[in-house]
C-alpha positions in Angstrom: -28.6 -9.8 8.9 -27.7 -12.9 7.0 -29.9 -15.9 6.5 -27.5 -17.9 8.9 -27.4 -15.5 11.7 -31.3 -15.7 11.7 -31.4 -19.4 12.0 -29.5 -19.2 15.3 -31.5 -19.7 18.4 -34.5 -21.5 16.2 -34.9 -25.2 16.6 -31.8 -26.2 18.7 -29.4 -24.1 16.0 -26.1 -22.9 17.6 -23.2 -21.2 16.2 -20.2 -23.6 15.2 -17.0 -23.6 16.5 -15.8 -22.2 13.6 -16.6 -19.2 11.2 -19.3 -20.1 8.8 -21.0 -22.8 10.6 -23.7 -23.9 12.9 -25.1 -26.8 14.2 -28.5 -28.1 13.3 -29.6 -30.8 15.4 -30.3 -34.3 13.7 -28.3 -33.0 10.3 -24.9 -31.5 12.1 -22.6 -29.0 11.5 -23.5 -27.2 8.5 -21.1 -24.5 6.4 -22.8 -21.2 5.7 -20.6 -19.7 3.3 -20.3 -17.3 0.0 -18.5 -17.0 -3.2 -17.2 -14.6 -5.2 -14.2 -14.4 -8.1 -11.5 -12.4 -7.0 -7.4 -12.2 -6.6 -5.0 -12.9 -4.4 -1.9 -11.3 -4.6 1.2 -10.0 -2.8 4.6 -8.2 -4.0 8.1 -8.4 -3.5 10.9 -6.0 -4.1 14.1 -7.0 -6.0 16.9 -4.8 -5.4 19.4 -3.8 -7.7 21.6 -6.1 -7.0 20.5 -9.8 -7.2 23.6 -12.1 -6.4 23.6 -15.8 -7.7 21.1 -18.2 -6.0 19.0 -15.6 -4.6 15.3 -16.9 -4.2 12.5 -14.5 -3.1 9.2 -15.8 -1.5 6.0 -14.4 -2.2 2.6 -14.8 0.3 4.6 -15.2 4.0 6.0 -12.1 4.6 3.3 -9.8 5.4 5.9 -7.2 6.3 8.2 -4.9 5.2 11.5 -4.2 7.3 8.8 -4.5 9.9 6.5 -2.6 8.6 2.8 -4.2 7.8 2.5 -4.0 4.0 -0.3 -2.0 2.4 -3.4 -3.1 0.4 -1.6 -2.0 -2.5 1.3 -4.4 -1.6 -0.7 -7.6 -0.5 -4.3 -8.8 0.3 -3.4 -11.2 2.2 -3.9 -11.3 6.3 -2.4 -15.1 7.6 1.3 -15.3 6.0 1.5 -18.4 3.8 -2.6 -19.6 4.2 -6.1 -18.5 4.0 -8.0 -17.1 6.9 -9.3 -19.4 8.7 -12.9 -20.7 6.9 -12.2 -19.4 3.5 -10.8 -21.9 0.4 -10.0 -20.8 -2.9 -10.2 -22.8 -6.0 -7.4 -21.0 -8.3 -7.3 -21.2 -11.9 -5.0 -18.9 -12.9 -1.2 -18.3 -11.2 0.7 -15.5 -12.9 3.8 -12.9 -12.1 3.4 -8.7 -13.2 5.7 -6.1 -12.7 4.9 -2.9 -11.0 3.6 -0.5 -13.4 6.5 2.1 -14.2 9.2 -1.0 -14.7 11.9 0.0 -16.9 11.8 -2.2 -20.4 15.9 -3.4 -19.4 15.0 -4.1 -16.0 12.0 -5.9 -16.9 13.5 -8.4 -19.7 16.2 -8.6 -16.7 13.8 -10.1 -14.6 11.9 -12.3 -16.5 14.7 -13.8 -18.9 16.7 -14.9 -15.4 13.9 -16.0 -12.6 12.5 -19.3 -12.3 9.0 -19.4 -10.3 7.6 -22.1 -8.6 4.1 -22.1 -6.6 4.3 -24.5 -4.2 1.3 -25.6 -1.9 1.7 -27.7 1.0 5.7 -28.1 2.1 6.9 -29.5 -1.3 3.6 -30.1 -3.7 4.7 -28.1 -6.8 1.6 -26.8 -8.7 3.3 -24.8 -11.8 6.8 -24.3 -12.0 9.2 -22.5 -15.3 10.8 -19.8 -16.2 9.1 -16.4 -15.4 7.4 -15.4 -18.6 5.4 -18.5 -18.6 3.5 -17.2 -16.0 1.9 -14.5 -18.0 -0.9 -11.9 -16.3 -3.9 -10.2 -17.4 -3.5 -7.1 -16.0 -1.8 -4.2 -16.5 -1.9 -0.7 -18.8 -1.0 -0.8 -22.5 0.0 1.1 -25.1 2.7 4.0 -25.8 3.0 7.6 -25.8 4.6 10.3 -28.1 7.6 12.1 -25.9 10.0 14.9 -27.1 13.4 13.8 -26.1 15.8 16.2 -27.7 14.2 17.8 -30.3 13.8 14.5 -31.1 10.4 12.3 -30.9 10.8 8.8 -29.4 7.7 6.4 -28.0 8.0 4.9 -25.3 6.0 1.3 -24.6 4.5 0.2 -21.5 5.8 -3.3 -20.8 4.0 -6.3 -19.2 4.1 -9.8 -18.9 1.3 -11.2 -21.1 -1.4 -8.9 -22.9 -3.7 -6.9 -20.1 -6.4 -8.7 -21.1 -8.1 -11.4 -19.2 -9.7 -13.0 -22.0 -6.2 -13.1 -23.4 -4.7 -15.7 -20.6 -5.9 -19.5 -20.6 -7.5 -20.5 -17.2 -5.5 -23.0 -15.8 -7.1 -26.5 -17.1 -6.1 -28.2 -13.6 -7.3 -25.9 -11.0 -5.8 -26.1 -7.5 -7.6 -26.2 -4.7 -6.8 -24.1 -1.3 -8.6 -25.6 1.5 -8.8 -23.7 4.8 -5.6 -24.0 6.3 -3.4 -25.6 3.5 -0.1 -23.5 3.6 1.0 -22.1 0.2 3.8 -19.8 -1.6 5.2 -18.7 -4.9 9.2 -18.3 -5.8 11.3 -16.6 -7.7 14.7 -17.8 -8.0 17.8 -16.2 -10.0 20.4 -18.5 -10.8 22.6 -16.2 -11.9 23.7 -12.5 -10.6 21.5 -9.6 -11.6 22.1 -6.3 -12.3 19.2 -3.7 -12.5 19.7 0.3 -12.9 16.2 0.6 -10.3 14.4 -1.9 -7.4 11.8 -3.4 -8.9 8.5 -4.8 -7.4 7.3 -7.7 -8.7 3.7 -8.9 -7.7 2.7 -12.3 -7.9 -1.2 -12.4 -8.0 -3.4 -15.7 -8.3 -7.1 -15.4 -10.3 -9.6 -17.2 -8.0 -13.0 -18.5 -7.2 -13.1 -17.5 -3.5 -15.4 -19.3 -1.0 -16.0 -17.1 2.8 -17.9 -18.1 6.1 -20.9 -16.1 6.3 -20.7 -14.5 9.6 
């Protein structure tokens, strides 16, 4: 049992009307809440075929040819804002392919997308080409293969160095309060050609502040 829930019932305290709060007579409504650094993060898929102008929206749709997507797809449970209670103060905003991306497919991507995080309905937070939006995760490295009779390496490509410590926090942090409406895009201004699908995740690095319930 948390320290809030055995406060209730002492003293005139009753629950709030929302998560994470309670009323304390002669102070008010009081948060209760926790924090922890975490990530938020959700993924689209680009198909092979990207014509001109195509923009792809990450954090709204929850759903995949209406099918819910998976915790290994998105985290997130309201499309486009926190659950209700929570805020996050982000400091870092970054794009990753999937793991297994094709190095042509992947320079693909990121020498022709334009990403924007947007919070609000037109507040732009970052905005630039997509490989200034480098992320800290990822694998590394390359491996020996015999291709032929031939050996040839093959490299694991990311955006950025899979290293946290390697990526700058972001000096102007931006602040999701409960129930400020967000997104990231990904625009291509010019047609696309890749040989597979790729998914591309967009993930932001947070300080995460819950209702204790």
């Amino acid at each position: 049992m948390s320290a809030g829930n055995e406060m209730i019932g002492r003293g005139g305290i009753v629950p709030g009307p929302k998560p994470g709060t309670i009323f304390i007579p002669g102070m008010g409504m009081q948060m209760i809440t926790d924090w922890r650094e975490d990530n938020i993060y959700d993924m689209e898929t680009l198909p092979a075929a990207i014509p001109a102008g195509t923009t792809f929206t990450f954090f709204r749709n929850l759903a995949i040819a209406g099918v819910p997507k998976t915790l290994l797809q998105t985290n997130m449970v309201t499309p486009s804002q926190l659950p209700s209670g929570q805020r996050a103060i982000v400091y870092g905003i970054h794009f990753m392919n999937a793991l297994g991306t094709g190095h042509d497919d992947a320079l693909r991507v990121y020498g022709n997308s334009y990403g924007v995080f947007i919070t609000g309905n037109t507040k732009n937070e970052k905005e630039g080409p997509l490989w200034m939006f480098p992320c800290p995760y990822g694998l590394t490295g390359y491996i020996a293969m015999d291709g032929n009779a031939a050996v040839r390496e093959a490299v694991t490509i990311n955006n950025g160095v899979p290293s946290p410590a390697s990526i700058g926090a972001l000096q102007v942090t931006v602040d999701l309060v409960d129930e400020l409406t967000f997104q990231a895009t990904v625009r291509f201004d010019n047609a696309v050609t890749l040989d597979v699908p790729v998914n591309l995740y967009c993930i932001l690095r947070a300080y995460i502040q819950v209702p204790v319930r």
